[in-house]
C-alpha positions as CSV (number, residue, x, y, z in Angstrom):
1,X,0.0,0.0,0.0
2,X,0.8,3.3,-0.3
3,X,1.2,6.0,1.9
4,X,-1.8,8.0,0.9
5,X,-3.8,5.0,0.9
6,X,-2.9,4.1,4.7
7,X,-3.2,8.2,5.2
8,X,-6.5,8.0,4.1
9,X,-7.1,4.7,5.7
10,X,-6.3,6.2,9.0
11,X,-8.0,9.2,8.8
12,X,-11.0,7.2,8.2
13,X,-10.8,5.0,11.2
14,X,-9.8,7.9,13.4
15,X,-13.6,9.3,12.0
16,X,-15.5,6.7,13.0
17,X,-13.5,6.3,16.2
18,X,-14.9,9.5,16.8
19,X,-18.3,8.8,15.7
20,X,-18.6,5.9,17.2
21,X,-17.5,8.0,21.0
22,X,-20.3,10.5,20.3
23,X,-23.1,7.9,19.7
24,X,-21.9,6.4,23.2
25,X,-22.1,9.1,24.9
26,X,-25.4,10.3,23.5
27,X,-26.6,6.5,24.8
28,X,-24.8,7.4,28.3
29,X,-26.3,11.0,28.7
30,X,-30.1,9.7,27.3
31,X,-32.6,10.5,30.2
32,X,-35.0,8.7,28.0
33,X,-33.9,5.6,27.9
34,X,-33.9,2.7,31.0
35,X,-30.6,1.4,32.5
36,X,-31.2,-1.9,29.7
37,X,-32.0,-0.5,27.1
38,X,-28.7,2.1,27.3
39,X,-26.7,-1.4,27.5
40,X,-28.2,-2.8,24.6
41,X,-27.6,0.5,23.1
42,X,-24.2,0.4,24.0
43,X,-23.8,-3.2,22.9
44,X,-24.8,-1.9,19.5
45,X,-22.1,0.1,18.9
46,X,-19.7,-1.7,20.2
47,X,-21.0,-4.3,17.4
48,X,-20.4,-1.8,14.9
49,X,-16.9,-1.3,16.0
50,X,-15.8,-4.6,15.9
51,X,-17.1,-5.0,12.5
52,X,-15.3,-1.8,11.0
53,X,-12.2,-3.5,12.4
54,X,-13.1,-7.0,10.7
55,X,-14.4,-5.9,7.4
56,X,-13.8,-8.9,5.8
57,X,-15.8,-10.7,8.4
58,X,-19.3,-11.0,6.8
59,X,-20.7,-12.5,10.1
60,X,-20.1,-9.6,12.0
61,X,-20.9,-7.3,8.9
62,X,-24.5,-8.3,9.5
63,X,-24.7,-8.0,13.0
64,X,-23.5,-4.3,12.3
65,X,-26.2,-3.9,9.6
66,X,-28.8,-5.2,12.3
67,X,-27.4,-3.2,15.2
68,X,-27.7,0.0,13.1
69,X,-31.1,-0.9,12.4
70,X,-32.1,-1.6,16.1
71,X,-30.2,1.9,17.0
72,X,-32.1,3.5,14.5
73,X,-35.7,1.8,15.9
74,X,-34.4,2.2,19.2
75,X,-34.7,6.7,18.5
76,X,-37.7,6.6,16.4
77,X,-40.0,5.7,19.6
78,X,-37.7,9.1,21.6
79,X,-38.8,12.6,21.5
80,X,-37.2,14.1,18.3
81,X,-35.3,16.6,20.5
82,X,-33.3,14.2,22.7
83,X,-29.6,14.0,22.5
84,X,-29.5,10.4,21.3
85,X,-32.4,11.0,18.8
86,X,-30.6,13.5,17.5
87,X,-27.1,12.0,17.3
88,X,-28.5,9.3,15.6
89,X,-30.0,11.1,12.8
90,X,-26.3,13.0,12.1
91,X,-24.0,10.2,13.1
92,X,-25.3,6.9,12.1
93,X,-25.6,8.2,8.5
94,X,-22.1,9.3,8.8
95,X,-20.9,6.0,10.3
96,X,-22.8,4.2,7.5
97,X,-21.1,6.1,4.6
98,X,-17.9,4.7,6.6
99,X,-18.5,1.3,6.3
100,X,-18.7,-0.1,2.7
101,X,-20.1,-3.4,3.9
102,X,-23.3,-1.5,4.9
103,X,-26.2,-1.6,2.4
């Protein structure tokens, strides 16, 4: 590879890093949601994580296509205006255009 390529490469992980931080701590900081359902939450992303670092893994590829489904069920039923209902709306769909392996 070259060194734009792993440049690039890296800049993209860093992103979703990132990403991936402010979705958790939208779950943490939800008032809305119950103790289990911020852990399920959590569990989600941390699915999607270990996915982006297997890409090649199509198991875990799904599991990451369902967890950003749940997540994105999980807001519909919150108020618009919370944190995580809004995090969702601006950082899944960046996290998705991260991830080639989602549809």
């Amino acid at each position: 590879m070259n060194k734009n390529s792993d440049s690039s490469k890296d800049n993209k992980n860093d992103e979703l890093k990132t990403l991936l931080q402010e979705l958790m701590t939208a779950i943490e900081s939800e008032n809305e949601l119950d103790k289990d359902k911020k852990a399920d939450a959590a569990n989600k992303v941390k699915t999607i994580s270990k996915a982006s670092q297997n890409p090649e893994d199509e198991g875990l590829q799904k599991k990451a296509s369902r967890a950003i489904k749940l997540l994105e069920t999980l807001t519909k039923g919150l108020e618009p205006a919370t944190k995580l209902a809004t995090a969702c709306k601006i950082v899944l769909l960046k996290i998705i255009s991260l991830l080639p392996f989602i549809p």
